[in-house]
C-alpha positions as CSV (number, residue, x, y, z in Angstrom):
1,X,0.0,0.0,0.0
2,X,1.7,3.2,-0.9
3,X,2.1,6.3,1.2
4,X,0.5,9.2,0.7
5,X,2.3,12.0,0.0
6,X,1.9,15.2,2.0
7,X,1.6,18.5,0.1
8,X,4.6,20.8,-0.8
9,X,4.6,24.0,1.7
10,X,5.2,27.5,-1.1
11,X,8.6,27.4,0.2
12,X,9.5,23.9,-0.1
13,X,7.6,24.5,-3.7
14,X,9.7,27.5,-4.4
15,X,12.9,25.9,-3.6
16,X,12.3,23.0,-5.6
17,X,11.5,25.4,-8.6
18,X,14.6,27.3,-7.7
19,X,16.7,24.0,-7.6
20,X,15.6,22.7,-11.0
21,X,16.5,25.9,-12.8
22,X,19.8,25.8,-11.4
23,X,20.2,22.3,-12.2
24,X,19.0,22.8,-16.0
25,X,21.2,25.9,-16.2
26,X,24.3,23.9,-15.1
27,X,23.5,21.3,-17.8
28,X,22.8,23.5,-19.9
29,X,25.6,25.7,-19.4
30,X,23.5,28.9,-19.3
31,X,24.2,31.7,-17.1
32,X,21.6,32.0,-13.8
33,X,19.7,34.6,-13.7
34,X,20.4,36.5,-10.5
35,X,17.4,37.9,-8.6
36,X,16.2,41.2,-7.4
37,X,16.9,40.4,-3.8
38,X,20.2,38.7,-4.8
39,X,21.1,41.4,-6.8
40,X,20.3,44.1,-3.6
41,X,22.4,42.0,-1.5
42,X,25.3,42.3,-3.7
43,X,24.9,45.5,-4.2
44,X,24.8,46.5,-0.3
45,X,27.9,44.0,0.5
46,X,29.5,46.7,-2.1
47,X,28.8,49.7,-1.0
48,X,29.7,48.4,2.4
49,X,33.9,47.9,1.4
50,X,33.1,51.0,-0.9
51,X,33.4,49.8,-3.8
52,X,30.4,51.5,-5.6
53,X,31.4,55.0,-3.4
54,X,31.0,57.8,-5.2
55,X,34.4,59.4,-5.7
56,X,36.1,61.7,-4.2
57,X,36.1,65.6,-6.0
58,X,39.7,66.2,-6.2
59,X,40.6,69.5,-3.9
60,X,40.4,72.7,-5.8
61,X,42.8,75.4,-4.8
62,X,41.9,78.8,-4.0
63,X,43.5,81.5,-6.9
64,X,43.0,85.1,-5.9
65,X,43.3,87.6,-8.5
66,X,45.1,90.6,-7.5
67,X,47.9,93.4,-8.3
68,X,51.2,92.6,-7.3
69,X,51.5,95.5,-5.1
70,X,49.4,94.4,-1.8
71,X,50.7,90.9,-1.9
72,X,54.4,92.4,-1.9
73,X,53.3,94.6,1.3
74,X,51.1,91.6,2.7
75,X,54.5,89.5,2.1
76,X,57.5,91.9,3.3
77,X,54.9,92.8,6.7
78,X,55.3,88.7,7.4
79,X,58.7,88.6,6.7
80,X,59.4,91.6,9.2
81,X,57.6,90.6,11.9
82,X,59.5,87.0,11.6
83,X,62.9,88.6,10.5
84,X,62.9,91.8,12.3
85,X,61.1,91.3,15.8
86,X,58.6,94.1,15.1
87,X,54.6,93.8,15.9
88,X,52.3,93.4,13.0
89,X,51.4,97.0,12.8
90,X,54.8,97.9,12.3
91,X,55.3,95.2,9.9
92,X,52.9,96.5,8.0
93,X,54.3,100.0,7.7
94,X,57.5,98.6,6.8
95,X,56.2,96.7,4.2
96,X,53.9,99.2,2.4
97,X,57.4,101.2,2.1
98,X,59.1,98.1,0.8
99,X,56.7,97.9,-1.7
100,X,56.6,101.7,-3.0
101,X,60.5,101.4,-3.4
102,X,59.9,98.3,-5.6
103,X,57.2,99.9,-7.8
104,X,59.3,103.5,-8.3
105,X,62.0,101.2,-9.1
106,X,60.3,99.3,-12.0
107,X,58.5,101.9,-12.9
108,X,61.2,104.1,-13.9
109,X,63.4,100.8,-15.1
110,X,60.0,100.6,-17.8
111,X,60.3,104.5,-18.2
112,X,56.8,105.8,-17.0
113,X,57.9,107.4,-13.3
114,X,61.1,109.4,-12.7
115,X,63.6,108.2,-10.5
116,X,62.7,109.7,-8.2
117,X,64.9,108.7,-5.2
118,X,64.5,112.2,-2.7
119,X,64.6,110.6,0.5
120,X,67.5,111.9,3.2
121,X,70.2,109.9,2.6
122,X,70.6,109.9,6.6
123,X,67.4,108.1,6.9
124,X,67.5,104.7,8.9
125,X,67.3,102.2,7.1
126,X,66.6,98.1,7.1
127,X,66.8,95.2,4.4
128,X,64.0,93.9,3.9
129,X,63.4,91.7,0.7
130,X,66.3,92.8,-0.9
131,X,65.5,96.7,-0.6
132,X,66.7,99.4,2.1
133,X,63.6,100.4,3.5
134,X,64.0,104.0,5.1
135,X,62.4,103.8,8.8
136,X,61.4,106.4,11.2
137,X,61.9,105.4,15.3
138,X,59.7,106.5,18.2
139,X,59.6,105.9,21.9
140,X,56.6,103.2,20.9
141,X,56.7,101.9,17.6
142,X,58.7,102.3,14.2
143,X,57.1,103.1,10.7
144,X,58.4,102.9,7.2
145,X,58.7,105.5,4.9
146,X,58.0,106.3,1.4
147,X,58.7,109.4,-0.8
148,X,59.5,112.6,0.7
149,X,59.8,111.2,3.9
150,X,55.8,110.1,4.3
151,X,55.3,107.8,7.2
152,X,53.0,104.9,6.2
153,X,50.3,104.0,8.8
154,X,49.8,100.7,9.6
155,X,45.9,101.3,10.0
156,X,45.4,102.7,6.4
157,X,47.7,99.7,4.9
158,X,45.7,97.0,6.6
159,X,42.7,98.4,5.6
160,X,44.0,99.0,2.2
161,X,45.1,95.3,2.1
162,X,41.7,93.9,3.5
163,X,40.0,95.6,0.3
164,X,42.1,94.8,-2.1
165,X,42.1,91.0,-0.6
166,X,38.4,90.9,-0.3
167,X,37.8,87.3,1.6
168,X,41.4,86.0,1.0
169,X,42.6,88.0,3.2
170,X,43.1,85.9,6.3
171,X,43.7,83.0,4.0
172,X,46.7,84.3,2.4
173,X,48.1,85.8,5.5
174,X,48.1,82.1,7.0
175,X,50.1,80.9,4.5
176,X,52.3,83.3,4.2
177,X,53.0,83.0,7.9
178,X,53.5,79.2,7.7
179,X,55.4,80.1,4.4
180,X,58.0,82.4,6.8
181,X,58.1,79.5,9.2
182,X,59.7,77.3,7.8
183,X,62.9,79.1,6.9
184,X,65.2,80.8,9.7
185,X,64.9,84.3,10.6
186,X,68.5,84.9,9.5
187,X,68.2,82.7,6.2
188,X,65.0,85.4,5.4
189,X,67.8,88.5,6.7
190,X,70.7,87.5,5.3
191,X,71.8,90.1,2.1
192,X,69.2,92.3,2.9
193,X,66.3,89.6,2.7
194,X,66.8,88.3,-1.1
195,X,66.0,84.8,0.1
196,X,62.7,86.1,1.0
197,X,62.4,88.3,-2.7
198,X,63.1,84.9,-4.5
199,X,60.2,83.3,-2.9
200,X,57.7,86.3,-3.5
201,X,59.2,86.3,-7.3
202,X,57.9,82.1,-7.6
203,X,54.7,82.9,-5.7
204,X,53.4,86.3,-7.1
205,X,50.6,86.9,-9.4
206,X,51.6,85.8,-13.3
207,X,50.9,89.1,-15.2
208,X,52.7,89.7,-18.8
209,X,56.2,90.9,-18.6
210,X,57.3,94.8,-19.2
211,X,55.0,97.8,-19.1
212,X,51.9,95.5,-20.5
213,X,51.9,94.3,-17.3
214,X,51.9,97.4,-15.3
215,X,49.2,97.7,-12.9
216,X,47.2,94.5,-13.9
217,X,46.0,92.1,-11.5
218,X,47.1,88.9,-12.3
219,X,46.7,85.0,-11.0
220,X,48.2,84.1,-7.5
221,X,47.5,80.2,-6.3
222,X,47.9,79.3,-3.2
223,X,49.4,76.3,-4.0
224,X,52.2,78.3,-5.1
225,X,52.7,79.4,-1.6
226,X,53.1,76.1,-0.1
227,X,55.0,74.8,-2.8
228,X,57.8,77.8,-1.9
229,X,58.1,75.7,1.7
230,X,61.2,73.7,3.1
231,X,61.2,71.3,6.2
232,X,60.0,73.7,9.3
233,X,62.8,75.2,11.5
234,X,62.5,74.3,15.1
């Protein structure tokens, strides 16, 4: 007398249906067909080890388009406070004067200013990125000077700086600082600071050479700045 045969549950009947289409694909030599939910597993055991991540943007560096003027006086005021010893106001005198002595001097090397050179010859005077810069002492503080014996005023040149920066500002001040840093004070003050001209030469905005670049912002990337860096002086 033969058993009767219970019915299949739906799983036992799905697995069976699942375990003959394997078997006829393996005969058959065909490829399964992967399910949805087999197919969302994969997928999530993926994106787990990050395999289907998006990818990473690459970092964009900041470029700030400017004149070469401010970034020279931004530049010599960081030098000065690391070279010199002064505070930051005083920095910033000296290096507004730095950078008027620069920009008389090109200017009249591309012929549009005179030479104008009227400053007393018994004026103080400190190197600072490879120019004398004439100075002016007090009791409390020391300021730079420009033509005909002008003091510049720290207050006017930051804010002067801070417009012509815009949002960079801060920005390009920190790496200039960390720039500084990592070379010694008397590497930056040695032959009246030419070490430190160099640097601002690889790092300054690219505007076209002679008088059709005269006065025209150009590009400055920060990159540029960091690039100028050596191993950090303890």
């Amino acid at each position: 007398r033969k058993s009767k045969k219970m019915p299949l549950t739906a799983a036992q009947a799905e697995r069976a249906r699942k375990n003959r289409e394997a078997a006829l694909a393996k005969r058959s030599g065909a490829v399964p067909v992967v399910t949805p939910e087999k197919t969302t597993t994969a997928k999530r055991k993926l994106d787990i080890v990050g395999l289907l991540a998006p990818p990473k943007k690459a970092k964009v560096e900041r470029v700030v388009v400017i004149n070469r003027s401010p970034v020279m006086t931004l530049w010599a005021a960081v030098v000065a406070e690391r070279v010199l010893g002064v505070s930051w106001k005083e920095g910033l005198s000296l290096g507004s004067a730095c950078a008027a002595l620069c920009a008389r001097a090109k200017g009249a090397s591309l012929g549009l200013l005179e030479n104008d050179d009227d400053r007393d010859q018994q004026d103080d005077t400190v190197g600072l990125l490879g120019f004398r810069v004439p100075f002016v002492a007090s009791e409390d503080e020391i300021r730079g000077l420009e033509s005909k014996g002008r003091e510049k005023h720290p207050e006017a040149v930051e804010k002067s700086l801070r417009s012509k920066f815009g949002d960079a500002y801060d920005d390009v001040r920190a790496e200039f600082e960390a720039l500084a840093k990592t070379y010694s004070p008397d590497d930056l003050k040695k032959d009246d600071g030419v070490l430190a001209w160099d640097l601002y030469r690889r790092f300054r905005p690219d505007v076209p050479r002679g008088r059709a670049g005269w006065g025209y912002p150009g590009a400055m990337e920060l990159a540029n700045i960091r690039s100028c860096a050596q191993h950090p002086v303890t």
